[in-house]
FITI-433732 format. One record per residue (C-alpha): residue number from 0; residue in three letters; x, y, z. Coordinates in pm, 1 decimal. Layout:
% FITI-433732
- NUM; ALA; X; Y; Z
...
END
This chain:
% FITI-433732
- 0; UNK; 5858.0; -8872.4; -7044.8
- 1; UNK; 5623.6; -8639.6; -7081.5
- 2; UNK; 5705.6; -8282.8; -7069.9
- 3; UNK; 5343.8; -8208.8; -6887.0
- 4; UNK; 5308.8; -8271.6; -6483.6
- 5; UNK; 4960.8; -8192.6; -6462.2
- 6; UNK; 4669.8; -7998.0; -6689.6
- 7; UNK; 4400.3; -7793.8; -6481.5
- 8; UNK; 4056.4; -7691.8; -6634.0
- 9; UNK; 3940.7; -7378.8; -6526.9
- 10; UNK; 3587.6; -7340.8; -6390.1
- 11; UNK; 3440.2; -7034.3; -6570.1
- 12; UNK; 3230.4; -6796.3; -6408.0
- 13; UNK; 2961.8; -6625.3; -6613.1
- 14; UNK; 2918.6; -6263.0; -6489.3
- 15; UNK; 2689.0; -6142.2; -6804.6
- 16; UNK; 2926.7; -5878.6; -6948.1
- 17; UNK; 3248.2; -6097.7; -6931.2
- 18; UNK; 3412.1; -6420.5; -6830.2
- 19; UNK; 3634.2; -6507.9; -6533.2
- 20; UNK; 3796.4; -6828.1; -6584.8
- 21; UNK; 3986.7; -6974.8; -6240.5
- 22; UNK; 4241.8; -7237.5; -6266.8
- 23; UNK; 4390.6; -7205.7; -5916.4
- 24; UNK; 4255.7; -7353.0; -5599.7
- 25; UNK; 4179.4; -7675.2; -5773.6
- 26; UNK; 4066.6; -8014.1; -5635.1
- 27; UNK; 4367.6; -8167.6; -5827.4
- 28; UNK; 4651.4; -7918.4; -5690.9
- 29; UNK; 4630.9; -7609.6; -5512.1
- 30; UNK; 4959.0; -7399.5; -5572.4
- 31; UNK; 5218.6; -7357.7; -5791.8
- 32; UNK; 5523.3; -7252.7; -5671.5
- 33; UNK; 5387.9; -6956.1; -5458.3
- 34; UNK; 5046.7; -6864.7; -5663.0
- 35; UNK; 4780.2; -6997.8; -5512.0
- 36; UNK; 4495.4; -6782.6; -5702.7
- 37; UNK; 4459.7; -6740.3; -6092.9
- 38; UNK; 4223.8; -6612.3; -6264.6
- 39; UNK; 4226.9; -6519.6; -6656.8
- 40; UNK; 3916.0; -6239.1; -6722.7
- 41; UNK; 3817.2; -6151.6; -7110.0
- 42; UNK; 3871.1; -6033.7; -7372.2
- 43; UNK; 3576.0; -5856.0; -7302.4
- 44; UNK; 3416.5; -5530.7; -7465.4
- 45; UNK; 3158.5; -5404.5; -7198.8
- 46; UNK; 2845.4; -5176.2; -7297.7
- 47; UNK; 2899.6; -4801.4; -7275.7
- 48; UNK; 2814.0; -4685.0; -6982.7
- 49; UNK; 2927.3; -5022.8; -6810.8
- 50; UNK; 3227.0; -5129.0; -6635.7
- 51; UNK; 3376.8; -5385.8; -6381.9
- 52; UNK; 3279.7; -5273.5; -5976.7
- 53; UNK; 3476.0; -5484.7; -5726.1
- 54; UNK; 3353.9; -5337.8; -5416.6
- 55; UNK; 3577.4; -5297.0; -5102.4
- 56; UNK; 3698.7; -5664.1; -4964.8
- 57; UNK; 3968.5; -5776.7; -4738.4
- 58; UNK; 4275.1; -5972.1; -4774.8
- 59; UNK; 4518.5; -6099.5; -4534.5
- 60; UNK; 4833.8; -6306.6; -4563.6
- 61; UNK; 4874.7; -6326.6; -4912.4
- 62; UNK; 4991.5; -6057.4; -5217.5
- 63; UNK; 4739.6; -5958.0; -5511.2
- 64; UNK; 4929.1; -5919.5; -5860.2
- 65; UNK; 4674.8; -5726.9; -6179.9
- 66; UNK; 4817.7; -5744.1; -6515.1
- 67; UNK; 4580.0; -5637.0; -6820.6
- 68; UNK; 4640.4; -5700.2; -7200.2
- 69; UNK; 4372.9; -5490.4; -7248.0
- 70; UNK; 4145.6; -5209.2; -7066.2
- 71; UNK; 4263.5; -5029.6; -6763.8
- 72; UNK; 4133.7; -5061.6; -6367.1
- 73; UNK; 4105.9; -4821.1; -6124.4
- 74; UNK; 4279.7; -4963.2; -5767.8
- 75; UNK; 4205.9; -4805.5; -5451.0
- 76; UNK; 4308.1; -4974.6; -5090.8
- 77; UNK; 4301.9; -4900.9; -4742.2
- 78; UNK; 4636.2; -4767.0; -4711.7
- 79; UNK; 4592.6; -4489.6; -4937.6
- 80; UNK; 4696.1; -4607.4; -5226.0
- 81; UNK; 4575.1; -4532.4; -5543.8
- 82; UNK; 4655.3; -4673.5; -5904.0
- 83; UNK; 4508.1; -4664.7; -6238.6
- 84; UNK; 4622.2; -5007.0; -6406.8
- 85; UNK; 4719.0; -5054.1; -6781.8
- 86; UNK; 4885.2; -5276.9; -6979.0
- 87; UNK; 5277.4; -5280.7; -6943.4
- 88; UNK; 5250.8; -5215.6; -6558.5
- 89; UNK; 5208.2; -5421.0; -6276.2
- 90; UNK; 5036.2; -5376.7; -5944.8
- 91; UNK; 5144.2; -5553.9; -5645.9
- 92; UNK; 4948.9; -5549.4; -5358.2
- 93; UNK; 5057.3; -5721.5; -5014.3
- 94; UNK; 4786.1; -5761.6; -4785.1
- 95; UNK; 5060.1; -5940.8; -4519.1
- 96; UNK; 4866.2; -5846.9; -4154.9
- 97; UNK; 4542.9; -5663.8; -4319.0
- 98; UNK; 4458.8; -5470.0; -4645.4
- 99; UNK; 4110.7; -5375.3; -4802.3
- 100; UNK; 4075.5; -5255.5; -5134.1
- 101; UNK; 3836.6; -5198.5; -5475.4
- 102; UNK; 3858.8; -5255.1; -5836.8
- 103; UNK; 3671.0; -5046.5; -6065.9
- 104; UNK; 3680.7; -4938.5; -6445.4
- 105; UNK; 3806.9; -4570.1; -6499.3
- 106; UNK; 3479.9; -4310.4; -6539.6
- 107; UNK; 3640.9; -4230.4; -6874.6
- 108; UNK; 3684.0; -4576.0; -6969.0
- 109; UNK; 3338.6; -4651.1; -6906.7
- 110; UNK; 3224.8; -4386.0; -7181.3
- 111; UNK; 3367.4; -4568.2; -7404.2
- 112; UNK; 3238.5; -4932.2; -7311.5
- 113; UNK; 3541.9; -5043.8; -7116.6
- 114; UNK; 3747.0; -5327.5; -7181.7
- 115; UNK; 3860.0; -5606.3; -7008.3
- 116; UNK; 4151.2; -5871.6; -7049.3
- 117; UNK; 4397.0; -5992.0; -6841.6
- 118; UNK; 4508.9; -6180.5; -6531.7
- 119; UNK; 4444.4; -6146.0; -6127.4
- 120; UNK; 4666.6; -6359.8; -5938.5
- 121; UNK; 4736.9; -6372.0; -5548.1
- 122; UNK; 5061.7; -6543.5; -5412.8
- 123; UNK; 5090.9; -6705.6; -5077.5
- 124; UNK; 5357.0; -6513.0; -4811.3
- 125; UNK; 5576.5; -6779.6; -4703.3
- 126; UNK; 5638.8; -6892.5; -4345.8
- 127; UNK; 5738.7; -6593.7; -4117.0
- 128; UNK; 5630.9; -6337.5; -4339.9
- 129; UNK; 5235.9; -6379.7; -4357.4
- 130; UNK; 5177.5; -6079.4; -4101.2
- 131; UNK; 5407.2; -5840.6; -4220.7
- 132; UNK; 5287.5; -5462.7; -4270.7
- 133; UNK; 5006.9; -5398.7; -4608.4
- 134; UNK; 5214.7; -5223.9; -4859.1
- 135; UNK; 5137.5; -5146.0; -5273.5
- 136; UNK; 5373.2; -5102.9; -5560.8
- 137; UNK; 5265.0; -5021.8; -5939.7
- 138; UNK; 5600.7; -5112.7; -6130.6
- 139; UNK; 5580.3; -4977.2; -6511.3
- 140; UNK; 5993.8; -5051.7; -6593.2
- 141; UNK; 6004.3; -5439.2; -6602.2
- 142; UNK; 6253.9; -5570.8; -6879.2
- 143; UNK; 6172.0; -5695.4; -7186.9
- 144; UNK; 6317.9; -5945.8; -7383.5
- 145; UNK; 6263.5; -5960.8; -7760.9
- 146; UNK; 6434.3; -6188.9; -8081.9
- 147; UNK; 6263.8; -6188.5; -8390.3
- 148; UNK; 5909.5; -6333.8; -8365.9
- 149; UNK; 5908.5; -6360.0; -7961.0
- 150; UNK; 5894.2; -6112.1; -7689.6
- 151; UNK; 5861.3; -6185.8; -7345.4
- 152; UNK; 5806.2; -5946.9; -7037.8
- 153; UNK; 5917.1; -6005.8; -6700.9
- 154; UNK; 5606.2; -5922.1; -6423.7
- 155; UNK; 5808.0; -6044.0; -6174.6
- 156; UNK; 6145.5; -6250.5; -6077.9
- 157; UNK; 6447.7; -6372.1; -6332.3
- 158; UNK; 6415.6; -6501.1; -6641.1
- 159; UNK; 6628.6; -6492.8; -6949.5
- 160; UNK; 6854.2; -6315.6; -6756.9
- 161; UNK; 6673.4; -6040.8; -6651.8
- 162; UNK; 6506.1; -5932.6; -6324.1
- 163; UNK; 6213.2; -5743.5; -6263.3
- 164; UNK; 6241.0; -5491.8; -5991.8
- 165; UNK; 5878.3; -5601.9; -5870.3
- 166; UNK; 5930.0; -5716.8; -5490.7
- 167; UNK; 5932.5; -6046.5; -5434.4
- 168; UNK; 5844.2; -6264.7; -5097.7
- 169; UNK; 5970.7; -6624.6; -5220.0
- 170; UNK; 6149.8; -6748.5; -5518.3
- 171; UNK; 5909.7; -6609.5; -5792.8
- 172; UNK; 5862.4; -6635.4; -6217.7
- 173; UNK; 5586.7; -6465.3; -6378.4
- 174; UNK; 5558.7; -6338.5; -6754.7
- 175; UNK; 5375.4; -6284.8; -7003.6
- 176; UNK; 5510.2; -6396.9; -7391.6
- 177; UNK; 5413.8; -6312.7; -7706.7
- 178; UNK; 5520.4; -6499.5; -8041.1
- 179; UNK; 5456.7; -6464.5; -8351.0
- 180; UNK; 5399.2; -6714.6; -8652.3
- 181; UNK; 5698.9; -6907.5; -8596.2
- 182; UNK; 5809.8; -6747.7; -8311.4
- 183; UNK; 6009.4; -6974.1; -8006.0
- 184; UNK; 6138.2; -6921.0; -7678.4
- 185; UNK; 6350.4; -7124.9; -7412.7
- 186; UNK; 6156.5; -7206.8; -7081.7
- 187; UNK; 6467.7; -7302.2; -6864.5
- 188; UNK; 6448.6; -7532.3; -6550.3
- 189; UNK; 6500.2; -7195.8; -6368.9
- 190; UNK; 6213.3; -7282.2; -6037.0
- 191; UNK; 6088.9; -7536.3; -5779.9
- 192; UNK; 5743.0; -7595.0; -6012.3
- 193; UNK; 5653.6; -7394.1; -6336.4
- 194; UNK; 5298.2; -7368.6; -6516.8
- 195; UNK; 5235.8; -7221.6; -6845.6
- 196; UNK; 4868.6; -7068.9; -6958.3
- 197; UNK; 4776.6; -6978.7; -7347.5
- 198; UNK; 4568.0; -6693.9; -7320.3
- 199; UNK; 4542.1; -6623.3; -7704.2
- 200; UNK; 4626.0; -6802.6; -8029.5
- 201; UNK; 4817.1; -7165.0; -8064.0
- 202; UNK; 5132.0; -7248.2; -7908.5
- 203; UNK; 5320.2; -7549.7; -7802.5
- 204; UNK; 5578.3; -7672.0; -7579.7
- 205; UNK; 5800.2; -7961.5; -7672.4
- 206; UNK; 5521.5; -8054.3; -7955.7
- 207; UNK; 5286.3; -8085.8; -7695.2
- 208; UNK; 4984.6; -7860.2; -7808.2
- 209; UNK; 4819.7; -7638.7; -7521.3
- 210; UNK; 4474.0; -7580.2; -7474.2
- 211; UNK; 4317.0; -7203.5; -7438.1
- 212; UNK; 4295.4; -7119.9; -7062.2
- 213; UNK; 4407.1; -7460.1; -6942.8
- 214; UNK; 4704.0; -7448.3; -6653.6
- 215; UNK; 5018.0; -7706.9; -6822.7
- 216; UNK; 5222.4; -7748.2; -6503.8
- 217; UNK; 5580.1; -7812.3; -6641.4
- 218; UNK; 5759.9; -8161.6; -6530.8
- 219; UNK; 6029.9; -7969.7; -6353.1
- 220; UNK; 6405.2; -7995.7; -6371.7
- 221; UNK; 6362.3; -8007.7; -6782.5
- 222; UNK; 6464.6; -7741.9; -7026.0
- 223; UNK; 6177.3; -7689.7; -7285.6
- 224; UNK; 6072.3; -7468.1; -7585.4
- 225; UNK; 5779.3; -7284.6; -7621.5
- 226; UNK; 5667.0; -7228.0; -7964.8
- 227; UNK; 5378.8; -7116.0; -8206.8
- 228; UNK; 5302.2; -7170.6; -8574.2
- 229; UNK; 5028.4; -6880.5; -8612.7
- 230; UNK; 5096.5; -6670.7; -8312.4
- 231; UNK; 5066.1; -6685.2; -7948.9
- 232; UNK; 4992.6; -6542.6; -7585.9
- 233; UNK; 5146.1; -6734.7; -7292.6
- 234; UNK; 5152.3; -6657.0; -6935.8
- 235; UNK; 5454.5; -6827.4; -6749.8
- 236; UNK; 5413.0; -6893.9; -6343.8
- 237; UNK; 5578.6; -7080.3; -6061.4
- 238; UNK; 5901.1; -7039.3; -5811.2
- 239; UNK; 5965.5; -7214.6; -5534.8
- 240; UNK; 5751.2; -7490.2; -5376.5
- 241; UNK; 5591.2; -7418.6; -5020.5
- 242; UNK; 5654.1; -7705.8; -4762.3
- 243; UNK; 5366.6; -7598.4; -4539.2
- 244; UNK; 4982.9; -7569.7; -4633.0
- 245; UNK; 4790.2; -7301.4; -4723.1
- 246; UNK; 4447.2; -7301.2; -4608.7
- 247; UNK; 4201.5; -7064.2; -4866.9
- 248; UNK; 3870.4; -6915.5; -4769.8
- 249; UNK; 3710.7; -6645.1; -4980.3
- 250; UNK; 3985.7; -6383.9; -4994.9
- 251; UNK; 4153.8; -6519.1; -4721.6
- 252; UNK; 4479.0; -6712.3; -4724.0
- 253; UNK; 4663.6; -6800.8; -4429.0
- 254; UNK; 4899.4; -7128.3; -4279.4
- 255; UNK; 4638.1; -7119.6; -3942.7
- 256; UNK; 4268.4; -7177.4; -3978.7
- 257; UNK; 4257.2; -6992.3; -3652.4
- 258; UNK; 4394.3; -6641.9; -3856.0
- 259; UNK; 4142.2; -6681.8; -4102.5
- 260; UNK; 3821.1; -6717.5; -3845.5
- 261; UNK; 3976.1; -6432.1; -3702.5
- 262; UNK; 3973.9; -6246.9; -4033.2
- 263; UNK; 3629.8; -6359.5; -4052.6
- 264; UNK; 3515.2; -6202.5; -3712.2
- 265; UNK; 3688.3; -5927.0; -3808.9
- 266; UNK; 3529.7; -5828.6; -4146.6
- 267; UNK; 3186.7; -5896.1; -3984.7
- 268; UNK; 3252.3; -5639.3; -3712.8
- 269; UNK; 3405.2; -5367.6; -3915.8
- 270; UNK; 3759.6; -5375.5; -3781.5
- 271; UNK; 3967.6; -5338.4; -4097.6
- 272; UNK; 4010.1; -4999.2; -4201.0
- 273; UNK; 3789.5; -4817.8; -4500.2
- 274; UNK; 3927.3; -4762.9; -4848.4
- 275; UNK; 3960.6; -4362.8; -4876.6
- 276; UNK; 3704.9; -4240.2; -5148.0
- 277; UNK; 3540.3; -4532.3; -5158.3
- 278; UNK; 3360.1; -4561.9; -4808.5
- 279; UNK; 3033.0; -4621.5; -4944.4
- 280; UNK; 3015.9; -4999.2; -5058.2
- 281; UNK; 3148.2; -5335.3; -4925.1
- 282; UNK; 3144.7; -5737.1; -4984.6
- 283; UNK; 2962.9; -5874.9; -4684.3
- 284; UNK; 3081.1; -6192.5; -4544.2
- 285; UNK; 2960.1; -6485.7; -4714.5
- 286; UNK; 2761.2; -6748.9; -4498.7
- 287; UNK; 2847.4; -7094.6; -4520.7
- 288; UNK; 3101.7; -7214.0; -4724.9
- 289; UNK; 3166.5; -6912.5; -5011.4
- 290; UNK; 3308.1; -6951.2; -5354.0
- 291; UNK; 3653.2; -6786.6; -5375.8
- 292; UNK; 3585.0; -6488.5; -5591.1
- 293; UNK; 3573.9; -6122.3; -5554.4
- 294; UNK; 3389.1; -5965.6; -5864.3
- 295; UNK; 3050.3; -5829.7; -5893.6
END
């Protein structure tokens, strides 16, 4: 048996000064466990004077998770929050019944010719909990696991036993792992459906070699080992499956079509609130049938 369910190509989006690859909606599967979005961005060194400028959008019904390995992004949103992102910190953002917010590189960063690598990921609110109040979180103490030539940090949920304190709205995994030439780490039958990413270098699971930026969803219910010869970096996603579908429609995600048209209306009539201090600049609504992505 195989210890690969499914492989998922990205389609990569050319945006001049960097790459975003997406992997999740696909035609072949649309979630796994609760993440229903991912996108891998970089590495990326942008020209001085540059930087990334995700104007104001809307989400509702789902939660937004940034984590960088490199570069650092300036979050704003409609409830006030604000947030400069680096590496080693994770920002949560739950849009639940409404939440508008912007992305943009740091004015010092761009001095320097910011840059850019990491992950954007939104996870689906489960049944019952898609309208509950917007709410943010940057979480910089998230536990670390290390032996020898592999380290592993936990973004969110239990693994190895240890639990991030990031909040979580279903039964979630996400981490990011590092090995080194040799390195090797367990990846326990610990969720509903599991999916592993290399990001950077050569790695393996079970002998089975993985392919830069392709999504390996894991069969489930087997215990496997994740290694490298040379050196690796490996995202690991999943939790539990949903039993009800998710319908996706530029940055909306919701169980009812009829939530999202209203999202729709609403955007186009300017009923969501502003993002404070950065009032000036929005996404308009797409006509006809968008692609799902918020960059510039």
């Amino acid at each position: 048996m195989s210890q690969i369910d499914q492989v998922l190509t990205p389609t990569t989006h050319d945006l001049g000064q960097f790459e975003v690859r997406r992997v999740l909606p696909a035609k072949a599967r649309r979630m796994v466990g609760p993440f229903i979005f991912v996108d891998q961005f970089g590495p990326a060194q942008l020209d001085l004077g540059k930087g990334m400028d995700v104007r104001p959008h809307p989400h509702i019904n789902l939660a937004t998770v940034t984590w960088l390995f490199e570069g650092a992004i300036d979050h704003r949103d409609s409830i006030g929050s604000f947030s400069t992102i680096r590496p080693g910190q994770v920002n949560l953002m739950t849009a639940g019944k409404g939440i508008v917010h912007s992305e943009r590189s740091p004015a010092a960063e761009r001095k320097a010719g910011p840059k850019l690598y990491g992950m954007q990921t939104w996870l689906a609110l489960p049944d019952g909990r898609e309208e509950i109040d917007p709410a943010f979180e940057a979480v910089k103490d998230l536990p670390v696991i290390e032996d020898g030539r592999a380290k592993a940090i936990v973004i969110m949920g239990e693994l190895w036993g240890e639990r991030a304190p990031t909040t979580t709205y279903a039964d979630t995994i996400y981490a990011e792992i590092v090995l080194g030439a040799g390195g090797a780490i367990p990846l326990e039958e610990d969720a509903d459906e599991r999916a592993v990413m290399l990001v950077g270098g050569e790695a393996c699971v079970d002998g089975h070699l993985l392919n830069e930026f392709e999504l390996a969803v894991l069969q489930p219910g087997r215990d496997m080992t994740l290694e490298s010869k040379s050196g690796a970096r490996v995202m690991l996603l999943g939790g539990e499956a949903f039993q009800t579908h998710r319908h996706v429609w530029w940055n909306f995600v919701s169980s009812s079509r009829d939530r999202i048209n209203q999202a729709k209306e609403d955007w186009r009539e300017g009923r969501f609130a502003a993002v404070p201090g950065d009032e000036k600049e929005f996404i308009p609504l797409p006509d006809g049938t968008p692609k799902t992505i918020t960059y510039p």
